[in-house]
Structure formats: C-alpha cells, structure tokens
C-alpha positions in Angstrom: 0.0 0.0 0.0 1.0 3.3 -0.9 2.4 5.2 2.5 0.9 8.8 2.9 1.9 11.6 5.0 -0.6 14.1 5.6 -0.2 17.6 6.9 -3.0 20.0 8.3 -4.4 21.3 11.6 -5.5 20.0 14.6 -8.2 17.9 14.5 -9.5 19.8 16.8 -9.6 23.2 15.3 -13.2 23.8 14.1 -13.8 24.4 10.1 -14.1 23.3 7.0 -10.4 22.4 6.2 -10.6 19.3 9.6 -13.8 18.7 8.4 -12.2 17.3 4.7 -9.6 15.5 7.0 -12.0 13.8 8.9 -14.2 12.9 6.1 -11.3 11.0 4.9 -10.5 9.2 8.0 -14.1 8.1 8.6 -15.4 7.2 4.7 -12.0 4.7 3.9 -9.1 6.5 2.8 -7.3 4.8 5.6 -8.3 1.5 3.8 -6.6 2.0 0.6 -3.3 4.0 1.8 -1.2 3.5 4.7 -1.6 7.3 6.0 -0.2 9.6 9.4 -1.5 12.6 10.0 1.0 15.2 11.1 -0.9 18.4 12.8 0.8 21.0 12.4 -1.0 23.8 14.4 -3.5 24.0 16.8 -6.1 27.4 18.0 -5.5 27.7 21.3 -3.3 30.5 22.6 -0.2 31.8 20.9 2.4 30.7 22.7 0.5 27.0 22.6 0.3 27.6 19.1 3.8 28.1 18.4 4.8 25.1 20.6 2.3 22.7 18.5 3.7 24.6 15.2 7.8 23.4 16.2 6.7 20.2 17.8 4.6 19.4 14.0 8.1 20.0 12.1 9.6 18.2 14.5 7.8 15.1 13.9 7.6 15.5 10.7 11.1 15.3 10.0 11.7 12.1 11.8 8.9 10.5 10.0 8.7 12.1 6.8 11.4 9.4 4.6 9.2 6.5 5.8 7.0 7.9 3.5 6.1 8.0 0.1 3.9 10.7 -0.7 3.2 14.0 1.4 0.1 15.5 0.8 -0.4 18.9 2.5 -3.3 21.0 3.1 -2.7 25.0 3.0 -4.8 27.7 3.7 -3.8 31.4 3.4 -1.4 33.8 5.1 0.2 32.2 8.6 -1.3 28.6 7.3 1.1 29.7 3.6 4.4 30.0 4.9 4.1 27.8 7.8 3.4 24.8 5.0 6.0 26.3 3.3 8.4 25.0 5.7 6.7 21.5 5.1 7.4 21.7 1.4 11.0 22.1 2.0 11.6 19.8 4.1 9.6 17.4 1.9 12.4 18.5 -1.0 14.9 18.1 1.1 13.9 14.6 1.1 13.0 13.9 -2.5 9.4 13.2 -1.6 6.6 13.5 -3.9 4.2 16.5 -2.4 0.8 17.4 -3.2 -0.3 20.7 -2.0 -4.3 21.3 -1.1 -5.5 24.3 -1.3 -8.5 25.3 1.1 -10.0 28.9 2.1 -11.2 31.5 -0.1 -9.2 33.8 1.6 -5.8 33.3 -0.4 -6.8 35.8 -3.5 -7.1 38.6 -0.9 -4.0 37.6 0.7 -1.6 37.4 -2.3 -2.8 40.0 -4.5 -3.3 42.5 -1.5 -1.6 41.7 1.6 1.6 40.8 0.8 4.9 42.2 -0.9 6.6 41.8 -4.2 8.8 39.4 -2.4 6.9 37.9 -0.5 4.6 36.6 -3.6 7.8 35.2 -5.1 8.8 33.6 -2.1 5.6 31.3 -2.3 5.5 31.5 -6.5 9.3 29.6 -5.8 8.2 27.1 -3.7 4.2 26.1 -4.7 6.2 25.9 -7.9 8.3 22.4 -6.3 5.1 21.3 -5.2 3.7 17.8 -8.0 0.3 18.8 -7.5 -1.6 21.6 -6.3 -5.1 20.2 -5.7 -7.8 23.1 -5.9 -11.4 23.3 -5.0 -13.3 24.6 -8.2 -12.6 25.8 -11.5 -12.3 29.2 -10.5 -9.6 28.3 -8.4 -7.6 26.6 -11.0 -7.8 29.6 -13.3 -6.3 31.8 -10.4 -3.7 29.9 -9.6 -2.7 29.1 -13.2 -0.9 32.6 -12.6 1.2 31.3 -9.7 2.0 27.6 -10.1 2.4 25.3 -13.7 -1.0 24.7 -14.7 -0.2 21.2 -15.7 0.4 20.6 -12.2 -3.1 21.7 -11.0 -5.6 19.3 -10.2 -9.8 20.5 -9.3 -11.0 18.0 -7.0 -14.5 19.1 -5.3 -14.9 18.3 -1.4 -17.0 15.6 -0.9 -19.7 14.9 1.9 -21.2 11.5 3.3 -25.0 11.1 1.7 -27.2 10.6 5.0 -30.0 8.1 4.8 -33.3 6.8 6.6 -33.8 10.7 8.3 -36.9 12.6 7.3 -37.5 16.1 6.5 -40.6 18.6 6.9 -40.6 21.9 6.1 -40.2 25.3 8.8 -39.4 28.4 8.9 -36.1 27.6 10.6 -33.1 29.1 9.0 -29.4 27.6 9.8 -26.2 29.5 9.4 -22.9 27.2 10.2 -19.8 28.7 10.0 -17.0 31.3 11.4 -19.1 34.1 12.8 -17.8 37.5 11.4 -18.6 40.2 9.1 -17.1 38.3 5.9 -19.5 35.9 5.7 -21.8 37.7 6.1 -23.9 36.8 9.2 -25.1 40.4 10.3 -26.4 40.3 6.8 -28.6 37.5 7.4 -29.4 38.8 11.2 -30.8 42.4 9.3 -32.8 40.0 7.2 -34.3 38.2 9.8 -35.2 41.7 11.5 -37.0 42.4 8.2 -38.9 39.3 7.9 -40.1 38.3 12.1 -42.9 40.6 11.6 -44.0 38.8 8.5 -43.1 35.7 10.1 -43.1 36.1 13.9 -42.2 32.2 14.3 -38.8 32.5 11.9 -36.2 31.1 13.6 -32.2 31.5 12.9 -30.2 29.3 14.3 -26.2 30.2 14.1 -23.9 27.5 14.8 -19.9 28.3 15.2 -17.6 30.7 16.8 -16.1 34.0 15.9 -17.5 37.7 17.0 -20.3 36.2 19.4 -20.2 39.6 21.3 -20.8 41.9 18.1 -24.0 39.4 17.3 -25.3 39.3 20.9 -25.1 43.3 20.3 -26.9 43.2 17.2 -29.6 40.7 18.8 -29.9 42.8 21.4 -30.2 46.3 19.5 -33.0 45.2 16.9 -34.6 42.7 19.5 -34.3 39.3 18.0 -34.1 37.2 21.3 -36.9 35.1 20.3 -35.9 34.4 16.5 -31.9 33.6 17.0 -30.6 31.0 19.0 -26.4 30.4 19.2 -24.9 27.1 19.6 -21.7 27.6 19.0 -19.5 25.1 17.2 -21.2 21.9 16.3 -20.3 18.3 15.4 -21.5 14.4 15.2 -25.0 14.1 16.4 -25.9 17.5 16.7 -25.0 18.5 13.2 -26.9 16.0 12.3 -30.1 17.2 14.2 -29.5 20.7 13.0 -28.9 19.6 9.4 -32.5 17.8 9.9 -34.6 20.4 11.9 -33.8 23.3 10.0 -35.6 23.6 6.1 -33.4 26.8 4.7 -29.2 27.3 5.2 -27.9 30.8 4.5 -23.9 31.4 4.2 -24.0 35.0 2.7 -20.5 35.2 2.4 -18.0 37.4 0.8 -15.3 34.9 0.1 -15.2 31.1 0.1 -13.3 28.4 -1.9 -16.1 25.6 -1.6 -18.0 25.3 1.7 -18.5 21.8 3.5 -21.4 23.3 5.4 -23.1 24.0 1.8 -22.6 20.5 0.9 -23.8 18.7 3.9 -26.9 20.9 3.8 -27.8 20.3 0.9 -27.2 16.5 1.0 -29.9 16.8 3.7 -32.2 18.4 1.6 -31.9 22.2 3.0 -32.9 24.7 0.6 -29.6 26.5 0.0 -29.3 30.3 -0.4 -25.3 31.1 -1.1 -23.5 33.7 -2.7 -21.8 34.6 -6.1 -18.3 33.7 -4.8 -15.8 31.0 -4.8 -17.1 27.7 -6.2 -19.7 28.2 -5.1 -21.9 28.4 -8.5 -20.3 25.0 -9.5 -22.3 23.4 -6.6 -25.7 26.2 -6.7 -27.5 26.2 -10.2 -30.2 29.2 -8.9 -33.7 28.3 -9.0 -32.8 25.1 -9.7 -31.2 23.2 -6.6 -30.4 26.5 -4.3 -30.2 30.2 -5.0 -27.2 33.1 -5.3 -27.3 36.4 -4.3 -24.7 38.9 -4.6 -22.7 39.3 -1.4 -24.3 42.3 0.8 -27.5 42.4 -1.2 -30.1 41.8 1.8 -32.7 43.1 0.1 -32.8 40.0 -2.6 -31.9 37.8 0.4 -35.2 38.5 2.2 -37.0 38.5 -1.1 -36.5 34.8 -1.8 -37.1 33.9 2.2 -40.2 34.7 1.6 -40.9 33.3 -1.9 -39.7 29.7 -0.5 -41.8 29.7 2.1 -44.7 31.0 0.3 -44.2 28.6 -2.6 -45.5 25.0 -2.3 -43.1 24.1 -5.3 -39.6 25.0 -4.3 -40.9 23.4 -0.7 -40.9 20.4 -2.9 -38.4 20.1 -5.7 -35.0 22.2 -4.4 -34.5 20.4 -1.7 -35.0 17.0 -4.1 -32.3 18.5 -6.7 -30.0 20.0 -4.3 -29.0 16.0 -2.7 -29.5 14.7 -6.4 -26.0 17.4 -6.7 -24.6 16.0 -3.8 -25.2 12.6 -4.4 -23.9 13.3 -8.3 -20.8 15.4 -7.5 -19.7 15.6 -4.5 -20.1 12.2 -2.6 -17.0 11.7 -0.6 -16.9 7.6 -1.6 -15.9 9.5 -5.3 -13.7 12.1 -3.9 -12.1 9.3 -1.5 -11.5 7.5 -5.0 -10.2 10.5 -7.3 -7.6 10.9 -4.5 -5.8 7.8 -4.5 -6.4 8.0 -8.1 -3.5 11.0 -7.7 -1.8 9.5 -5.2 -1.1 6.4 -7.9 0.0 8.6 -10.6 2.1 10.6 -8.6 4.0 7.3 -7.2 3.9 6.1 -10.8 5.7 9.5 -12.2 8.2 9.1 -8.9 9.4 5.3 -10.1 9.7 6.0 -14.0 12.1 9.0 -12.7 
C-alpha cells in the first residue's frame, strides 16, 4: 500500500479544512493507503500555538522518509508560509508533495496583503510542489498565474450522503460557520429583523464561533431574542439534528473556496441560499437546486425567504435537486477514489524517474 503523510491542523480546530480531513479518516481513505496525519497547528493560545507549530516539524522530519507521498493541506497567510516549511523539508527529502488548497481567503492575501517578495517567495516554492489540488474551477484559473497549470488538479470536497432521516418543512433558518462580518452573518441577522414581523415564528439558528459579542449586540439592538438562537460550534449528532430540523441554510459570504457546510446541507435536503463567490456556483445552479445572491444584497436575500416559504413548489423540488447534486458530485466515496487516483500517478511518475 502506498504510504501517505498528511499535513493539516489540529483535528481539533473547528472548520471546513478538519472537516475534509475527517471525512477522509471516517469514509475509507485509511483502507486504501497506509496514511499519518501530522498536525501542524492547533487554536488555542499563541504561545500553545507556536509550541504545537515546532513540535509538528519536529515530527515530521523524523517521520517524513518513511514515506512516500506528502500531501499537504494550506490555507492562506500564517497557514502559507508555515506549509512552506513542510514543502522544503519534503524537497529536502526527494518526496513527492501534493499541495491542497482550502480557504477563499488566499486571493485577498496574495494580491493584496503581501509584498513583491513575499509573492515570489511562495510562487518559488508552490512551484516544487507535483500537484496543487484546488477546489473549483475558478480556483484553478487563479492559480494558473502562480503555479504550472499542468500541475493543478480541481477536486471538489465531498460529503457523506445521509439516509433513513426525514425532513418537513419550517421556517427555521441555519447559518454554520465562522461568525464574522465576511461571511456575512449580520447580513442575514438584518434580514431576519425584516422578515419576524411577517413571520413572527422564523427562527435562525447560528452555529460556530467568531465575533459572538458583536452578534449578541446586534440581537440585542434590533430585538431578536426570540428568532436567534447560538450554539456555537457543532459536530456528530448534533450536526446531524441541526442539518435535519432546519428547512433553509444561508452562508451569505464574501469569500469562500467551496463550503463543507453547503454541501452537507444540501445532501440533507436544506434549501440552500449562497453567494456569487468562490465555487460556489459549480455546486448552486439558482432556481434550480439553491439560489445566489450577490454578497451584501439583503434586500434580494429576504425577497426569496419569503418566496420559499410562500411557494409550495420549491418546498418540494430544491431540496430533491439539491441532494441529487450531492449525491452526483460531491459524494466523498468518489472524492475518496479520485484521491488515491492521484496519489497512484504521482507514485507512478516518482518510479519512471
């Protein structure tokens, strides 16, 4: 069996990038490859963050020749040049690497954050990468500027397809994510201030972590005690129930690269509203299996709340397309298969050298 090395956060940092990881440890990658997970930071306070972040390159250079393949998973800015360290080593080695891009926060980062040099600096060394595995079509086009685009690979995510769970519809609304301004939450709290008069019963629920003072504010300010509920970060069984007991999921965001929660709501038959952003419109076709709104448009927002739950037939038939998407595209059995798929050739390319 081909011997991986994997390289990501904490297991038990909360988001979309662990939730891939775990998707692969719990649907079978682990039966095909013989694969070690190397974490290589962690969320809790800085200086336990820079302990976990020497301790990870620590063990990864005792470990890493033992392998055969080292498949990375990089995010933007801190999560960049820390991987960076990864790849080098990796080099240093002669070992295969595939590099995974998650977050749809890396456009703002290289175009507008950093320096001249700096954007070399990771143009150099994304460059040594074999593959650079990407999350949508968009993505591939942008990165076609920074890396070989021979090298890049688009690989949706891919979610588990739930069975034997049933589904009525309710004005519950379910936002899952990081709580902050760019994805747009206080968006969807002002549109659930427009709509409780209309619908006095609507009910948001918001589960993860982020700016929870700000929102309790807002809540507070445009009194919405009784029509938003927090839970905080989520997992297992009571994803599952939210997944279930909610009938619409919002994630207005500004940026994204291709949201788990989107997937896994809509593989439970929620009636998706997303955004123009990201890959997202390779996974929403509007009117069809979900809707798109521009990012920060509200007023189009609340307009199709209310034509859902006025209309008997998207009740029906969006939530019936939306898993047929899921089921199609982006079951994780498939993506689970594509992988090793890559991990095969990129063995095969490393013994005809």
């Amino acid at each position: 069996m081909k011997k991986v090395l994997m390289v990501g956060p904490a297991r038990s940092v909360k988001g979309g990038m662990t939730t891939v990881v775990d998707n692969y440890y719990q649907y079978g990658l682990t039966e095909k490859v013989i694969l070690k997970y190397i974490e290589s930071c962690c969320d809790r306070n800085v200086l336990f963050k820079l302990i976990k972040e020497i301790f990870g390159i620590i063990k990864f250079i005792f470990c890493v020749n033992k392998f055969d393949i080292v498949h990375i998973h990089v995010a933007s800015r801190r999560s960049t040049f820390r991987k960076i360290i990864y790849i080098r080593i990796s080099k240093f080695y002669g070992k295969k690497v595939i590099l995974h891009i998650h977050g749809g926060g890396f456009k703002e980062f290289f175009d507008n954050e950093i320096s001249n040099r700096k954007q070399e600096y990771i143009k150099k060394w994304f460059n040594k990468a074999d593959k650079i595995i990407v999350l949508s079509e968009e993505w591939k086009l942008y990165f076609s500027n920074i890396v070989n685009d021979k090298k890049i690979i688009v690989m949706y995510n891919g979610v588990n397809i739930p069975e034997n769970f049933e589904k009525n519809f309710n004005k519950n609304i379910l936002f899952m994510g990081r709580i902050c301004k760019e994805k747009g939450i206080f968006d969807l709290l002002y549109v659930i201030y427009k709509l409780k008069s209309k619908y006095p019963d609507i009910m948001l629920n918001i589960c993860g972590a982020g700016c929870e003072r700000e929102v309790d504010e807002f809540i507070n300010k445009y009194q919405l005690k009784e029509n938003v509920t927090r839970y905080g970060w989520i997992n297992g069984d009571n994803l599952d129930e939210q997944l279930i007991n909610n009938s619409i999921f919002v994630l207005p965001s500004y940026f994204e690269a291709m949201p788990m929660s989107i997937l896994e709501a809509m593989a439970y038959k929620n009636i998706v509203i997303a955004t123009y952003v990201g890959g997202i419109p390779q996974i929403i076709k509007n009117n069809v299996n979900g809707f798109l709104v521009q990012p920060g448009d509200v007023q189009n927002m609340e307009k199709i709340i209310k034509k859902i739950i006025g209309s008997d037939f998207y009740k029906k038939n969006i939530p019936i397309e939306a898993r047929k998407t899921i089921i199609e595209k982006f079951n994780i059995k498939k993506n689970i298969k594509k992988l090793v798929k890559i991990y095969n050739e990129i063995q095969k390319e490393y013994s005809d050298e």
